[in-house]
C-alpha positions in Angstrom: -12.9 -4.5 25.3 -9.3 -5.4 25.6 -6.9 -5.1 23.1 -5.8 -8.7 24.1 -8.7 -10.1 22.4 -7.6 -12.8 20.0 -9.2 -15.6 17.6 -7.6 -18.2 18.3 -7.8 -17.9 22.3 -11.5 -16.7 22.2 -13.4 -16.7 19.4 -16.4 -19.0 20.0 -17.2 -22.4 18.5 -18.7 -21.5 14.7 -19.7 -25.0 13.2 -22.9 -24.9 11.4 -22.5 -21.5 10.6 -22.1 -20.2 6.8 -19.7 -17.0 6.5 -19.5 -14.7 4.0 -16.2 -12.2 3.2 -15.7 -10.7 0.3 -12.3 -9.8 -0.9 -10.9 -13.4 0.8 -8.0 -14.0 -1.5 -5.4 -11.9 0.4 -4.5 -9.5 3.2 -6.9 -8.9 6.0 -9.2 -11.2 4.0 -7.7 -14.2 3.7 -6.6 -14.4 7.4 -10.2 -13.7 8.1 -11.0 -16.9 6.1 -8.7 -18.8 7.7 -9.7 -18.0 11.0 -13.6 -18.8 10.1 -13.1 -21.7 9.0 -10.8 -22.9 11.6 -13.4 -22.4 14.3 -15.6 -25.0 12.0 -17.6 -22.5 9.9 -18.4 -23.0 6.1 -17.2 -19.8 4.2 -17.7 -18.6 1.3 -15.1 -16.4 0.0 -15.3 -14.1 -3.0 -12.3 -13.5 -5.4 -12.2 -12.5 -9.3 -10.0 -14.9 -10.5 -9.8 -18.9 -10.5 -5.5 -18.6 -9.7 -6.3 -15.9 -6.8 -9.4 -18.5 -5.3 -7.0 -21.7 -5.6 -4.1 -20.1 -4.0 -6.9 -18.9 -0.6 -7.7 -22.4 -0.3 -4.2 -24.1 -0.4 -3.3 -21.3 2.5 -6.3 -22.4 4.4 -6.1 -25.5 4.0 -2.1 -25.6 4.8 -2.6 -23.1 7.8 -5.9 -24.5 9.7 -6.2 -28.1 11.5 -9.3 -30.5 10.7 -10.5 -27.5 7.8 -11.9 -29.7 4.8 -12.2 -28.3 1.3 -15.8 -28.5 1.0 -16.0 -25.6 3.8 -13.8 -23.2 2.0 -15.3 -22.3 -1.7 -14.9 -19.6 -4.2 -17.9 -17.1 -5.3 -16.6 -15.8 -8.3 -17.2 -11.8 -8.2 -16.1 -8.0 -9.5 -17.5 -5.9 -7.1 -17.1 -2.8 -9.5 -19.4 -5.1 -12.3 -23.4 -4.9 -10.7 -23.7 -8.2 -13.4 -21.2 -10.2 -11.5 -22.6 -9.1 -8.1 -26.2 -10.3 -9.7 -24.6 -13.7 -10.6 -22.9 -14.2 -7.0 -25.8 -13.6 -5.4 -27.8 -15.8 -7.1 -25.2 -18.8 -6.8 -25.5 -18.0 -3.0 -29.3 -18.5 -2.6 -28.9 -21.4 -4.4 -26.6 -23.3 -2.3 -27.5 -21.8 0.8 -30.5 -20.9 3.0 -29.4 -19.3 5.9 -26.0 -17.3 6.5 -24.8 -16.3 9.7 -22.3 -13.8 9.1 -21.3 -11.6 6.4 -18.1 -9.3 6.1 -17.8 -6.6 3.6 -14.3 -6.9 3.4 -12.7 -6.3 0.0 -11.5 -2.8 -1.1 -9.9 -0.7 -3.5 -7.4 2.7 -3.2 -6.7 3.7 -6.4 -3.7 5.6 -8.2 -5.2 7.1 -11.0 -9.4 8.0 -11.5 -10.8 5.3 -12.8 -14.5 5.1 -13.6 -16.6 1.9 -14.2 -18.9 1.5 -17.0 -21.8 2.7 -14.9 -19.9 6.2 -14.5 -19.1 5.5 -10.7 -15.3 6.1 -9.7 -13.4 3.0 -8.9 -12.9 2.9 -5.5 -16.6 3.7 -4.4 -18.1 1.3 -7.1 -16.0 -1.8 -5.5 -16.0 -0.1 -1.8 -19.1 1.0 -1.4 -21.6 0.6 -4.4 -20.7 -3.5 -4.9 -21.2 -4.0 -1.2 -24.3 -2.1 -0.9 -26.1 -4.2 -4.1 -24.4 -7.3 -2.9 -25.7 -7.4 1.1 -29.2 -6.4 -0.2 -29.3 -9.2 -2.8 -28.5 -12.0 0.4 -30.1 -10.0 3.2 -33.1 -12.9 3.1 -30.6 -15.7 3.7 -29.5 -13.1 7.1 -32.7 -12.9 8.1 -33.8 -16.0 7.8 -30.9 -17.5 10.1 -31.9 -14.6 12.1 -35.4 -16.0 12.7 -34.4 -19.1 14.7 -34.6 -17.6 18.1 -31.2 -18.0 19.3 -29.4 -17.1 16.3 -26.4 -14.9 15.8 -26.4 -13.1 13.1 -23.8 -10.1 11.9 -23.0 -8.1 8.8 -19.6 -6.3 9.2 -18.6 -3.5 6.8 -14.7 -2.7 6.6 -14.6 1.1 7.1 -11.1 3.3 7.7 -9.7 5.9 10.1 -9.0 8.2 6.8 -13.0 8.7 7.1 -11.8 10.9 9.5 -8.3 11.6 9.0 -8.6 13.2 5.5 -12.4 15.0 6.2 -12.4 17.7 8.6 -15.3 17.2 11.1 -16.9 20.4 9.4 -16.6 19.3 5.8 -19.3 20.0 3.7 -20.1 16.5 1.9 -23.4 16.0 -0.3 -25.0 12.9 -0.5 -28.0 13.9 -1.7 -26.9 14.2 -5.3 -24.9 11.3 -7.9 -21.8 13.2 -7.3 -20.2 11.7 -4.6 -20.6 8.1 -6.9 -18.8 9.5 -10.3 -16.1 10.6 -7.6 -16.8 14.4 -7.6 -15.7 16.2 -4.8 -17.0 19.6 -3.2 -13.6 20.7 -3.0 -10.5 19.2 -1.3 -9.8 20.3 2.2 -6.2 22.5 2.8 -4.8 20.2 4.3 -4.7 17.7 1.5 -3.8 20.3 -1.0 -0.8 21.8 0.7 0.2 18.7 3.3 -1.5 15.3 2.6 -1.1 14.7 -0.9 2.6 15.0 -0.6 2.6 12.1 1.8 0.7 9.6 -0.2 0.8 8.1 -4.1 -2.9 7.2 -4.0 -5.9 9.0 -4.3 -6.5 8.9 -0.3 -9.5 11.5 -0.8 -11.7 9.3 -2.8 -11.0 5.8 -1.5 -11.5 8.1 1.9 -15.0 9.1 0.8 -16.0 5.3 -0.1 -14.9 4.5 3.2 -17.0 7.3 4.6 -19.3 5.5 2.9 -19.4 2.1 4.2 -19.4 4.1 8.1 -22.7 5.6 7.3 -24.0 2.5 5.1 -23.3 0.1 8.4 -25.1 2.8 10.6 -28.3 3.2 8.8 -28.4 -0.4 8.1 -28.4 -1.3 11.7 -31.2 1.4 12.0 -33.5 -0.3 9.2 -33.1 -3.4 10.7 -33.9 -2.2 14.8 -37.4 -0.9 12.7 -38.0 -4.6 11.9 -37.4 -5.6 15.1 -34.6 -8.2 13.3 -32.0 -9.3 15.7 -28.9 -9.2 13.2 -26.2 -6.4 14.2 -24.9 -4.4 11.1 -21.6 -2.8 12.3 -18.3 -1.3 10.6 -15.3 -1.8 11.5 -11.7 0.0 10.9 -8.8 -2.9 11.2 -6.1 -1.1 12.0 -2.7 0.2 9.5 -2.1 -2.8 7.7 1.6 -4.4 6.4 0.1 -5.5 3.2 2.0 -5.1 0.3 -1.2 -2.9 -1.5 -1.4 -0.4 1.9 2.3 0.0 1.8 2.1 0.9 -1.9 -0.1 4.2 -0.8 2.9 6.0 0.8 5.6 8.5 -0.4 9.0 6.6 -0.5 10.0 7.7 3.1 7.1 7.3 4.6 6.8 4.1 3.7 10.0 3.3 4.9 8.9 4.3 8.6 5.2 2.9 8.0 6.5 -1.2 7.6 8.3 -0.8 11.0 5.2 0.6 12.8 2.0 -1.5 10.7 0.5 -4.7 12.1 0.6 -7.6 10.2 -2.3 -9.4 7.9 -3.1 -11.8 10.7 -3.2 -9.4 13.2 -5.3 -7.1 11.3 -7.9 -9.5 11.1 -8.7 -9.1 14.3 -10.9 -6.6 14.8 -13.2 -7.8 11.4 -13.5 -11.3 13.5 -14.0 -9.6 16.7 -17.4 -7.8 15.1 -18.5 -11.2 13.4 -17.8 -13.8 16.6 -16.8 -12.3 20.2 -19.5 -12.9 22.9 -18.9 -9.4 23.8 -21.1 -8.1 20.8 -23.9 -10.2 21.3 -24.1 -9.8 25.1 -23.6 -5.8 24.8 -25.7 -5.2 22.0 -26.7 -1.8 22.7 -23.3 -1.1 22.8 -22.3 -2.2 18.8 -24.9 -2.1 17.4 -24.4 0.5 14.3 -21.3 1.7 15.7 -17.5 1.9 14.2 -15.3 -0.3 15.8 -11.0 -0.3 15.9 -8.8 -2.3 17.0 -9.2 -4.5 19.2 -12.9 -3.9 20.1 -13.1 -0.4 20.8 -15.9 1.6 19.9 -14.9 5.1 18.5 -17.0 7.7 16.9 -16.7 7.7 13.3 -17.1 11.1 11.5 -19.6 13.2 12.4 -21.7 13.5 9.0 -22.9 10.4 10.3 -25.2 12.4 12.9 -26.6 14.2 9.7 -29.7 12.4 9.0 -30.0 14.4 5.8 -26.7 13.3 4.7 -26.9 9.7 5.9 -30.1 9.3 4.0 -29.0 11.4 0.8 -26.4 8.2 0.8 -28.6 5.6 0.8 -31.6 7.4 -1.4 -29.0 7.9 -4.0 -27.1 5.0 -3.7 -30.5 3.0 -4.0 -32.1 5.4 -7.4 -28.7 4.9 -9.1 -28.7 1.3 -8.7 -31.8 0.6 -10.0 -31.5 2.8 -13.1 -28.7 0.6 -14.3 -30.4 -2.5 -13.0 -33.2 -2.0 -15.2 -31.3 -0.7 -18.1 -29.4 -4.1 -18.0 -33.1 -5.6 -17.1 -32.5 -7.0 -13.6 -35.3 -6.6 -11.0 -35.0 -3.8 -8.8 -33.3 -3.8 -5.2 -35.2 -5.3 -2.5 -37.0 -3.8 0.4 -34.7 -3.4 3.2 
C-alpha cells in the first residue's frame, strides 16, 4: 500500500458504524477519534478522567464538520484496574448492540516499576492485560455486527517497532509462566545494558515486552476467530515515532533534541491505526492482513519472530487468560468468555 494513503482523501464513508478506541483523550488517540467520527461514525472513546473526556470532545467537535455530540461520548476506564474494565464493558453492552470497529489504542512507558494491585507491572497491565480483558468482555457486540453478511468488522491492537528493536530475534522470552506479567525479565539483552539504556529515560524493556505482547495477542486472535469461521480481522499495528509530548519524554536529553526534528506528528500518526480500521484495501486483501503487523502507511512487516513460536504464543494467552480469572473470581466477577 502506498504511503500516500490518507483519511481524509480515502477513508470510506462510516455512518452507522459504532467505533471503539481506547486511550482517545490525546496523541494518536484523539486524532483517531476525530477522524472516526468525521467520516460519520459514533465513537466511543475511553479516558480516566471527566477534565481529560471534555477536553476530546471540544477538539472534535472544534476540528470536524457536521460531528454532533451525541456521536462522540466518554467510557470512563483504568485499563491497569480489571474493576473499571468490568464496569466499561458493561456500560457498552448496554448502550450498544453491535460495534464495528475497535482500536486498542491507549498505552503506557513507564519511568520507574510500578506494579498494580493485582502484582502485574504497569505497563503490561494497561498495554496488554486491560486490553486483553477488555476486547473479550465486548467481543459479542463484534461478532454480532459481524453476522450481517456484509459487515465490516476490525479490532486493531497498537503494537511498536521496540518489539523488535530492543529483543534480539534469538531472545529467549517465556510466556508460559506469570513472569512476564509482574514484569520479570529472563535477563536484559547487551545491548540494552551497555548501549540502549543510555539513550532512553524510560523503562523501554518492559513497555517493549507489553508491546510484544499486543503483536502476539492480535495474531492469535485472528487465528481463534479464522477457527469460527467469523469474518472480523484482528490486526496490530505500529504507528510510526510519534511527536507527542509523552514519546518525546522517553529520550536522553540529546536525543531528544534530534528525535522532535525527525518524528511525525499526532495527526499523522494516526494514520496507520485508521488505515487497519477503514481502508478498502484490508477488506478486499484479507488474506493479506489478516493477523499481521502493520507500519506506516499500510505496510505489512514481520513482527518478531517469537510470534512463529506456537509454544510461546500460546504460553501468552494460557497465562494471560489463568491470571485473569484468579483475580476475577477473587473480586467475584464471572470468568472470561470463550473466545
Amino acid at each position: 500500500m502506498t504511503k500516500a494513503w490518507n483519511p481524509r482523501l480515502n477513508m470510506p464513508d462510516l455512518k452507522g458504524k459504532v467505533a471503539v478506541v481506547t486511550g482517545g483523550n490525546s496523541g494518536i488517540g484523539l486524532h483517531t477519534v476525530k477522524h472516526l467520527a468525521s467520516k460519520g461514525a459514533k465513537v466511543y472513546f475511553t479516558a480516566r478522567s471527566e477534565a481529560k473526556a471534555t477536553y476530546t470532545i471540544d477538539y472534535v467537535l472544534s476540528n470536524s464538520a457536521g460531528v454532533s455530540k451525541d456521536r462522540v461520548i466518554w467510557l470512563s476506564m483504568d485499563l491497569s484496574d480489571v474493576k473499571s474494565v468490568k464496569y466499561a464493558v458493561e456500560e457498552l453492552r448496554a448502550k450498544e448492540q453491535t460495534i464495528h470497529i475497535l482500536v486498542n489504542n491507549a498505552g503506557l512507558v513507564m519511568n520507574k516499576f510500578e506494579t498494580t494491585e493485582a502484582g502485574w507491572e504497569m505497563a503490561m497491565a494497561v498495554c496488554h492485560v486491560g486490553h486483553f480483558v477488555f476486547t473479550n468482555g465486548i467481543l459479542p457486540l463484534l461478532k454480532r455486527a459481524a453476522s450481517n453478511e456484509h459487515a465490516d468488522v476490525r479490532i486493531v491492537t497498537v503494537s511498536s517497532s521496540v518489539q523488535y528493536f530492543f529483543f534480539p530475534p534469538k531472545y529467549e522470552f517465556d510466556f508460559t509462566t506469570p513472569a512476564f506479567l509482574t514484569g520479570t525479565l529472563p535477563y536484559d539483552p547487551w545491548q540494552w545494558r551497555y548501549l540502549q539504556k543510555h539513550m532512553f529515560t524510560a523503562d523501554m524493556m518492559r513497555y517493549s515486552l507489553a508491546k510484544l505482547a499486543n503483536f502476539i495477542f492480535a495474531q492469535e486472535l485472528q487465528r481463534r476467530l479464522d477457527e469460527q469461521g467469523s469474518s472480523i480481522i484482528s490486526l496490530s499495528v505500529h504507528p510510526g515515532s510519534v511527536r507527542s509530548p509523552n514519546a518525546l519524554d522517553i529520550f536522553s536529553a540529546p536525543l531528544k533534541a534530534l528525535m522532535r526534528r525527525v518524528m511525525l506528528g499526532e495527526d499523522e500518526g494516526s494514520f496507520t491505526l485508521l488505515f487497519a480500521a477503514t481502508a478498502k484495501d484490508v477488506r478486499e486483501r484479507p488474506d493479506e492482513f489478516k493477523g499481521k503487523y502493520v507500519e506506516p502507511v499500510g505496510e505489512v512487516k514481520p513482527g518478531h519472530v517469537v510470534g512463529n513460536d506456537e509454544k510461546q504464543v500460546q504460553g501468552l494467552w494460557d497465562t494471560t487468560t489463568n491470571e485473569v480469572n484468579k483475580l476475577l473470581a477473587k473480586k467475584g466477577y464471572a470468568p472470561l468468555l470463550d473466545w
